[in-house]
N, C-alpha and C positions, 0 to 999 in steps of 0.2 A: 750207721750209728744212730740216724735220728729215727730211724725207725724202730731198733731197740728201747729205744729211751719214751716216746711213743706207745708202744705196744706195753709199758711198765707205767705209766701212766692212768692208760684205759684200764688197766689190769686195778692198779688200785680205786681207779673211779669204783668198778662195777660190783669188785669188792664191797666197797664202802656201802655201795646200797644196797644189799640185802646182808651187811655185817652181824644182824642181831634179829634173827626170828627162828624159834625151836619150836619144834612139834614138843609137847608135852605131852600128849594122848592122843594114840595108842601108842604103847609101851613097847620094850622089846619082846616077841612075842606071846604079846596079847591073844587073846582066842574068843571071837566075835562070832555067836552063833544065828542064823536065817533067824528072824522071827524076834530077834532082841534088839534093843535100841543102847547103843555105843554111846560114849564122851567121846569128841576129838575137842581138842584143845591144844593151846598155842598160847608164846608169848614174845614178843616182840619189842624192837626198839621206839621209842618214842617219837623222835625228830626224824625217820628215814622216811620221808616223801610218800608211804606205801598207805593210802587210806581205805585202800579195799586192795582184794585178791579172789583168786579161784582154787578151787579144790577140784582134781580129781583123786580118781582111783586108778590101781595098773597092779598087775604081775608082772613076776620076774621070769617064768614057764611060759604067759602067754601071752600074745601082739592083744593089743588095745588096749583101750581108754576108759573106762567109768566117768565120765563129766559127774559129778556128786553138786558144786555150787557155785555159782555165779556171785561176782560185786559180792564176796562178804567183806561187811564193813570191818575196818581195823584201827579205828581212830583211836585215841587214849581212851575216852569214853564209851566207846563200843564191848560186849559182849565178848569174851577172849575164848567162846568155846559155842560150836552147835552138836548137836545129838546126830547121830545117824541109824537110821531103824534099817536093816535089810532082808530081802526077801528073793527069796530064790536064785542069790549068789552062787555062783559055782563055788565048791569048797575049794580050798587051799590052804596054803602054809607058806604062799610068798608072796603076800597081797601087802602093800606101802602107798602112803596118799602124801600125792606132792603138791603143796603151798606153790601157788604159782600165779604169775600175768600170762594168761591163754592171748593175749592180745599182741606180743610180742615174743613170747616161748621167756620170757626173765624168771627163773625159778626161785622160789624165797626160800625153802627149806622144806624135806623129805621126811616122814614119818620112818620108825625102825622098822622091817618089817611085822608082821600080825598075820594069823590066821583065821580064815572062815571056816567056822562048822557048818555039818547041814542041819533044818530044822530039829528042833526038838534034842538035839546034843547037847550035855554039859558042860560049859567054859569052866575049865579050870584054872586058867591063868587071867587077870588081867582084873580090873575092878569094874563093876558092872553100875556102878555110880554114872547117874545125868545129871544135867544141868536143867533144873525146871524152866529157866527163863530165858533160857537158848531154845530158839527153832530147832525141831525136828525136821531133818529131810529123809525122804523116804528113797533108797537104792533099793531099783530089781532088775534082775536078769543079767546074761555072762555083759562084759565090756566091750561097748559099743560105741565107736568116738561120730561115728553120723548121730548119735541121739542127741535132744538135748539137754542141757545141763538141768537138775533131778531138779533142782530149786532155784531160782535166779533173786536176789536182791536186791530193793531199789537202790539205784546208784546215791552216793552218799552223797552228804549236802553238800560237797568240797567237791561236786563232780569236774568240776572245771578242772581243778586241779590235779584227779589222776588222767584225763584226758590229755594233759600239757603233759605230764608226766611217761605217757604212754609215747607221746611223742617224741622226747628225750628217749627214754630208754630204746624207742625202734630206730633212730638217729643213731643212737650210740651204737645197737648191735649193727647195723649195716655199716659202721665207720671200721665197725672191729673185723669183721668179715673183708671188709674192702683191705684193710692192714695189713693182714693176716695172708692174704692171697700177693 
């Protein structure tokens, strides 16, 4: 029983902290062509502990990882969207980029999936709108999780904070794991 009660606990802890972060760009199949530069964008709860995260990339067809960005900041005042320019992607039609702590695997929230074209193709789905004052990161080549991440950003002024944070959250996942077993 206590362990039910327990495991309904951590369930609403872990909940609670990634309760409120959407991908808002890329869309439900959006179509992103080699050689053009994408919006991603997101928006998020205010008060949830999260002051930076990581972006990659993945398919649903094939094994690995695109690393796309390192520590982007997500503070109130932070930039709620960066650009992504790609080159030499494999095409696809089940490509999704997941909002994540690569530090502990804690996932914040998935994009729908999107499609890649290959160079020179016409997007017909999606809005080819950037953000001027968001960084551009530059993606190339099929997904590779030994590379590293395309763009890394200096850790935010509240470093401390997601460091304690990171701590907690790897705490928490090996308490749940331990639970769980």
């Amino acid at each position: 029983m206590f362990r039910i009660i327990l495991r309904l606990v951590l369930a609403a802890f872990v909940s609670s902290v990634s309760a409120y972060f959407v991908a808002t760009a890329p869309q439900l199949n959006d179509q992103w062509a080699n050689g053009q530069t994408r919006l991603v964008a997101w928006t998020k709860g205010v008060n949830d502990g999260v002051t930076s995260f990581d972006i990659e990339m993945s398919r649903l067809s094939a094994d690995g990882l695109t690393l796309v960005a390192k520590n982007v900041p997500s503070l109130s005042s932070s930039q709620k969207s960066i650009n992504i320019l790609l080159q030499d992607v494999p095409p696809g039609d089940d490509y999704y980029l997941l909002f994540i702590n690569s530090t502990c695997g804690v996932l914040y929230a998935t994009s729908p999936p999107f499609a890649v074209l290959p160079a020179g193709a016409s997007s017909t789905n999606g809005s080819t709108a950037t953000n001027p004052k968001a960084s551009t990161v530059t993606v190339s080549g099929a997904p590779n999780p030994t590379q590293t991440f395309a763009m890394e950003f200096a850790p935010v002024t509240s470093g401390a904070l997601r460091q304690r944070w990171d701590v907690v959250a790897a705490l928490g996942c090996i308490l749940a794991w331990t639970l769980l077993w």
